[in-house]
C-alpha positions in Angstrom: 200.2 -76.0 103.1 196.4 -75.8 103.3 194.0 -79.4 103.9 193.9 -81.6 100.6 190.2 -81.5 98.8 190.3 -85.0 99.5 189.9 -84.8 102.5 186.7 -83.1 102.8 184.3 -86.2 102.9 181.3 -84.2 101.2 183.3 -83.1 98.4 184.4 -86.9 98.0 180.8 -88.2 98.1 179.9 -85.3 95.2 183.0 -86.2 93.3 181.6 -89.6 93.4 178.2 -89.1 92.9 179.7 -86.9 89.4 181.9 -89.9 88.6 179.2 -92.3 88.3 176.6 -89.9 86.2 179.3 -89.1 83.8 179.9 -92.6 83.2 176.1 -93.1 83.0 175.8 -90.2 80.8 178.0 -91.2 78.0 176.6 -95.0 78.4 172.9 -93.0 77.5 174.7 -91.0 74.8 176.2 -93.4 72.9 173.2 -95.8 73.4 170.8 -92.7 72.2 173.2 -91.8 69.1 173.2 -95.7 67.8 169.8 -96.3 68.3 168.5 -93.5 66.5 170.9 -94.2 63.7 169.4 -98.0 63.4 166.0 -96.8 63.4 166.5 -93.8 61.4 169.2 -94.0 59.1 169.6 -90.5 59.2 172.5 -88.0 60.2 169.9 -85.6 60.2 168.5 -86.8 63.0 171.5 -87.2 65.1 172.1 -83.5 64.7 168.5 -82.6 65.5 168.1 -84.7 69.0 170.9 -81.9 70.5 167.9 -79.2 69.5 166.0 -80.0 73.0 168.5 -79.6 75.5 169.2 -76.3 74.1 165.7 -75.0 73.8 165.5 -76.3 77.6 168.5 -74.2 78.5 167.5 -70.9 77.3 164.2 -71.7 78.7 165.1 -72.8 82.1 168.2 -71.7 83.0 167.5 -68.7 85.2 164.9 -70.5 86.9 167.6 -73.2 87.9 169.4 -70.3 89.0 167.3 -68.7 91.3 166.0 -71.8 92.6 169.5 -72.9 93.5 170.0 -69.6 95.2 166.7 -70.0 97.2 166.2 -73.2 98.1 168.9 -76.2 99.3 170.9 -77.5 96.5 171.3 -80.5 98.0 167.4 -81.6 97.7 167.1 -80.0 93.9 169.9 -82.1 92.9 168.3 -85.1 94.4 165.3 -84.0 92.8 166.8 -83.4 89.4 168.8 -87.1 89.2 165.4 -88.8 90.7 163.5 -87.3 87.8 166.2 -88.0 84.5 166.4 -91.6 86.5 162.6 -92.0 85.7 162.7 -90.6 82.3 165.9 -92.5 81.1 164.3 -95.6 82.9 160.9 -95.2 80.7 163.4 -94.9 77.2 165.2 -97.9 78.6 161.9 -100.2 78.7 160.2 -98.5 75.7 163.6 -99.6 73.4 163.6 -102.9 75.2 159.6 -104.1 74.1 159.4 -101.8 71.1 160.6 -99.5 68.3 160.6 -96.2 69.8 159.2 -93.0 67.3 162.1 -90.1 67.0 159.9 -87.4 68.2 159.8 -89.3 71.9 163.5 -88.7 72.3 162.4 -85.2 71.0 160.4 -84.7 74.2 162.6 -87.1 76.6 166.0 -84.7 75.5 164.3 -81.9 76.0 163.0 -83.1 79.9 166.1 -83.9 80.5 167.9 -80.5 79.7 165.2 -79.2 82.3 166.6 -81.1 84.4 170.1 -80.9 83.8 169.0 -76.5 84.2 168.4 -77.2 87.5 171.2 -79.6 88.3 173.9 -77.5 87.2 173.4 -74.6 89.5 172.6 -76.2 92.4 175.9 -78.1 92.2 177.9 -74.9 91.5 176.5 -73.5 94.7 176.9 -76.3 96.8 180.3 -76.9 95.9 180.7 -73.2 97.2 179.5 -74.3 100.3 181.3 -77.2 100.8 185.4 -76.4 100.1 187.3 -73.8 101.0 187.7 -70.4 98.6 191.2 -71.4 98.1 190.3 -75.1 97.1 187.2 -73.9 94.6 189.6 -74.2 91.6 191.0 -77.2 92.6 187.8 -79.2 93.1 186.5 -77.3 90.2 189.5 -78.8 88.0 189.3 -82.5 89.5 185.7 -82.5 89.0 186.4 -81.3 84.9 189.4 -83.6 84.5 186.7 -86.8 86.1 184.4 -86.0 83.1 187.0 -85.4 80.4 188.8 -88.6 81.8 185.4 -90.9 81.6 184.5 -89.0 78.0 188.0 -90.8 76.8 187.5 -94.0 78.7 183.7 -95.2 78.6 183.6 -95.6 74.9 186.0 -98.3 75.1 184.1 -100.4 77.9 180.7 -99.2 75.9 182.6 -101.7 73.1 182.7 -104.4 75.5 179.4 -104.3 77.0 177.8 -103.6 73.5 178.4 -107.2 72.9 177.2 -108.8 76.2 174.0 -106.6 76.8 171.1 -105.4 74.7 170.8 -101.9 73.5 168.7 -101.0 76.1 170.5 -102.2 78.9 172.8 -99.3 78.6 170.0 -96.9 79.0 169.4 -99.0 82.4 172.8 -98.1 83.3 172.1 -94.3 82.8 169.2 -95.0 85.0 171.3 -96.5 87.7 174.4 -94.3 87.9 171.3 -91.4 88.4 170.0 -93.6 91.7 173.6 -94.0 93.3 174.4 -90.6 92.7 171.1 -89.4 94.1 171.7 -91.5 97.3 175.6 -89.8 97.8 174.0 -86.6 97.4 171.4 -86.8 99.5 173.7 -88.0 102.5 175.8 -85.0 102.3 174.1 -83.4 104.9 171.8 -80.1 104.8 172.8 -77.3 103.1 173.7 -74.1 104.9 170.7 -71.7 105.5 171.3 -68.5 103.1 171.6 -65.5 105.0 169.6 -63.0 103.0 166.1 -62.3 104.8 165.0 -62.1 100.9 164.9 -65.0 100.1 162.4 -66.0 102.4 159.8 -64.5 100.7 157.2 -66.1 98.8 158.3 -67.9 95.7 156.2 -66.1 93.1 156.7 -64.7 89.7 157.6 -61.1 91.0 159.9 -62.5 93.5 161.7 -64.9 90.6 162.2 -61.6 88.4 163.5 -59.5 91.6 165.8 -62.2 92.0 167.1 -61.9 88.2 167.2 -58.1 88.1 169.5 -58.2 91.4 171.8 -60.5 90.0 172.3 -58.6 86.8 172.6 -55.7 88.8 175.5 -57.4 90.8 176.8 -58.4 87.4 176.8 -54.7 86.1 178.3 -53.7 89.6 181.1 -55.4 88.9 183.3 -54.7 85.8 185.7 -57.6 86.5 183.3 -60.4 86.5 181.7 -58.8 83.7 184.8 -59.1 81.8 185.8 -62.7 82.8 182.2 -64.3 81.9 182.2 -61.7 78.4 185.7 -62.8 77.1 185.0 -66.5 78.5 182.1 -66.8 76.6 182.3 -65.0 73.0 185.1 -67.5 72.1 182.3 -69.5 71.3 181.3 -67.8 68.5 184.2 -69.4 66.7 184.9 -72.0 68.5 181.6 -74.4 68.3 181.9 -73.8 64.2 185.2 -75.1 63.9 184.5 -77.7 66.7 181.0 -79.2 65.1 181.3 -78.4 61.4 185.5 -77.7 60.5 186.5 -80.9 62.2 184.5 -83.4 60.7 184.8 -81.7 57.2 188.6 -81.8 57.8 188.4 -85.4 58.5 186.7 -86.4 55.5 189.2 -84.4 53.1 192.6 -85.8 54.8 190.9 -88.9 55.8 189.4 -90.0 52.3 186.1 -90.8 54.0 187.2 -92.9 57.1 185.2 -92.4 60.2 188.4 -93.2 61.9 190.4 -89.9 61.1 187.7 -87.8 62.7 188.0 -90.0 65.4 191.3 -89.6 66.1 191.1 -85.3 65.7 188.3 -85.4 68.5 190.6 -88.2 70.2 193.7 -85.6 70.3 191.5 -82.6 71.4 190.0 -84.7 74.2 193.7 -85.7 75.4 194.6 -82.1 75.3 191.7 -81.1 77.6 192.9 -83.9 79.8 196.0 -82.8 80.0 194.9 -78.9 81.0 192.6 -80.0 83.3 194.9 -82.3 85.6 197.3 -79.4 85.0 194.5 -77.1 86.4 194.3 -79.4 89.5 197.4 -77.7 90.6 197.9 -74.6 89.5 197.6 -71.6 91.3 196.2 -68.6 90.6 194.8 -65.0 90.6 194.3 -63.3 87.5 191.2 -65.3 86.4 190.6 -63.2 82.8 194.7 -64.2 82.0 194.0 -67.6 82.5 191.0 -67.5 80.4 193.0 -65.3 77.8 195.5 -68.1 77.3 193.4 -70.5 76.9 191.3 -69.1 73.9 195.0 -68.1 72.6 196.0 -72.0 73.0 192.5 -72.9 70.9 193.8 -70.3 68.3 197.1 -71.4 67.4 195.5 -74.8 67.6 193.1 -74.4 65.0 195.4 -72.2 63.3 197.9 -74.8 63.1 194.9 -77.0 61.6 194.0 -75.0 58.5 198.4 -74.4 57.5 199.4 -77.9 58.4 198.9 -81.7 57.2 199.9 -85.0 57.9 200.4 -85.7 61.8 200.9 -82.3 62.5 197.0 -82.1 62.5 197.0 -84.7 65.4 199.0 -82.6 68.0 197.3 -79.6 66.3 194.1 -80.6 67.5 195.7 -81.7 71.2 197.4 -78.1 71.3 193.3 -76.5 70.7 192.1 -78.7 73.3 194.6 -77.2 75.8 192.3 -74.0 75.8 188.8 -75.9 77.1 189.9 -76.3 80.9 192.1 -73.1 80.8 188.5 -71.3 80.3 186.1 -73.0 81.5 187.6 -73.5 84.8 188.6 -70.2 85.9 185.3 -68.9 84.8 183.2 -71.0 87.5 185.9 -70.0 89.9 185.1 -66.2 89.4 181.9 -67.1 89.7 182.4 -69.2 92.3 184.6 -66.6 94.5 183.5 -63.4 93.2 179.9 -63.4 93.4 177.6 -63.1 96.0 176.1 -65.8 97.8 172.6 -65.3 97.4 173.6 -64.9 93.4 176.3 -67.7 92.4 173.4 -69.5 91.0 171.5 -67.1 89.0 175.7 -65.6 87.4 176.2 -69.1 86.6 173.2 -69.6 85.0 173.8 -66.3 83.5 177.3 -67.3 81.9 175.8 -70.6 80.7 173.2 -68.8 78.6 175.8 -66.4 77.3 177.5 -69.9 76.3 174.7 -71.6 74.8 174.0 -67.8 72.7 177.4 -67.5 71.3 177.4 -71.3 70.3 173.8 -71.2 68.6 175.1 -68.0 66.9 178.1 -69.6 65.6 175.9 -72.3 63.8 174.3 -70.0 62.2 177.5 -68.3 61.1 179.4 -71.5 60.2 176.6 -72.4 57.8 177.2 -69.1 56.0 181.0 -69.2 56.2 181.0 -72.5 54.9 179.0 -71.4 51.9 182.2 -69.4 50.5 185.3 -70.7 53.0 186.9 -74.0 52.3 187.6 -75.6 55.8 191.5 -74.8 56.0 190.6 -70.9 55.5 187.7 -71.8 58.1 190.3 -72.2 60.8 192.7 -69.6 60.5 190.1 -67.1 59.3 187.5 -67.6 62.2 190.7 -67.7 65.1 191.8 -64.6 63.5 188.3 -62.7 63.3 188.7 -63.6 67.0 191.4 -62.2 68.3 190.8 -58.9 66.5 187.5 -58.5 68.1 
């Protein structure tokens, strides 16, 4: 039996260093969400302030990429927590003296998806170089069932603290969770040089768009991975319709209007995606697109189930959709992770993520004409079943 992840002290101190952003980031979140809402009174704008990060993401991604293949992804994650420490610390004190104008988050949201670009990569390649090949899916799944496991919990000690603490106190909290993290991360040691003479060269445009074109050219070199991140990501295009627009319409019909039935759908799917992921933390595997596969067929009988049924059916409907998130997200990084080549995890990754973010901005689009002629039960079983066709 091979050494436990645990044991491996830098994958510990990054676990850790996760653990405590997550918590800060749904703190910021949640402290974000209800101040806009007080100062706004507009649902509108709550659906707007997600506009940034995603602008930020198609904008930055492959630099994130390429940077995280180039240079040590130790220091750009340092760098990347240091800098959303700073702009989360200046929304914390402008909240605290004053009323704070909506298109300042505008701007903040869309710094920090920069950010967050540059973060993600880095951390997807160091994680590469810090476990074993046949622990990547392992620490992969831990670090996935951390953040699904503080999405559930922090809303309930958010409750507590919302009474004890000014609004902007949580947004200090975001702030600190970034410093501790940045402290773990930074003592994990330096990175391993990369090996490709390359990448020594000079960091220019021309060398950032050599970079890309290799990496695509790996990508279209092999048919597998091209496969794996292709039917991992087009799931999306139904998915993120039924996720942002069929489940809260649901809610409202079966729920009369009560915030608390949507609550308890997302509450369900978030449980199922807890359940996957710790399930992921031991299962074994090879066949990476099967996985993947099943999962997007678990989200499909889910949300099948969702537009036929009623009463508390809809409840483990919604757990049995959830299922699917760590059953494709996982293995996907894991290709990535194992199939890729060194000097390239970055740049796929930040590949796939784009691919992501395009299928989801698609499926708004599509789930604003669909829901001009579909009610929200066809929604379901018609979108799943559009899937699975194509």
């Amino acid at each position: 039996m091979g050494l436990s992840v645990w044991k491996n002290g830098r994958f510990v101190k990054l676990w850790t260093a996760q653990l405590t952003s997550n918590i800060g980031d749904q703190f910021y979140s949640i402290a974000l969400l209800w101040y806009l809402l007080q100062q706004t009174g507009s649902s509108a704008a709550l659906s707007l302030i997600t506009i940034p990060d995603m602008v930020a993401g198609f904008l930055f991604y492959l630099i994130g990429g390429v940077l995280a293949d180039r240079c040590q992804p130790r220091k750009l994650m340092v760098g990347a927590d240091l800098a959303r420490l700073f702009i989360v610390a200046a929304i914390g004190l402008m909240v605290y003296f004053s009323d704070v104008p909506f298109p300042f988050f505008f701007f903040a949201q869309f710094l920090l998806g920069i950010f967050s670009t540059l973060f993600q990569p880095a951390k997807t390649v160091a994680l590469k170089a810090m476990v074993l090949p046949e622990q990547l899916s392992e620490a992969n799944a831990i670090l996935d069932s951390t953040f699904r496991t503080v999405r559930i919990l922090a809303p309930m000690s958010i409750g507590v603290l919302g009474g004890l603490v000014p609004l902007a106190g949580l947004f200090f909290i975001n702030t600190f969770s970034y410093l501790l993290s940045a402290l773990l991360i930074r003592s994990l040691g330096n990175d391993k040089p990369q090996t490709d003479a390359s990448l020594s060269a000079p960091q220019n445009a021309a060398a950032y768009w050599r970079d890309i074109a290799k990496s695509f050219a790996d990508l279209r070199s092999n048919r597998l991975l091209f496969s794996i991140l292709l039917y991992a990501n087009m799931g999306y295009l139904f998915w993120m319709v039924c996720w942002s627009a069929g489940l809260p319409t649901l809610a409202k019909q079966i729920g009369g209007g009560d915030p608390g039935t949507l609550g308890l759908l997302i509450g369900s799917y978030g449980i199922g995606n807890l359940v996957s992921s710790l399930f992921m933390t031991r299962f074994s595997y090879r066949q990476h697109l099967l996985v993947i596969l099943c999962g997007w067929l678990a989200q499909a009988v889910g949300f099948v189930t969702l537009g036929l049924a009623d009463g508390f059916i809809l409840f483990a409907a919604a757990a049995v959709a959830g299922i699917g998130g760590p059953l494709t997200g996982i293995p996907t990084v894991t290709a990535i992770q194992t199939m890729v080549q060194p000097t390239n995890t970055g740049k796929i990754f930040s590949v796939n993520m784009l691919a992501q973010n395009g299928f989801g901005v698609l499926s708004s689009l599509l789930g604003a004409v669909w829901f001009g002629t579909w009610q929200v039960h066809t929604l379901f079983w018609q979108t799943d079943c559009c899937c699975w066709q194509w």
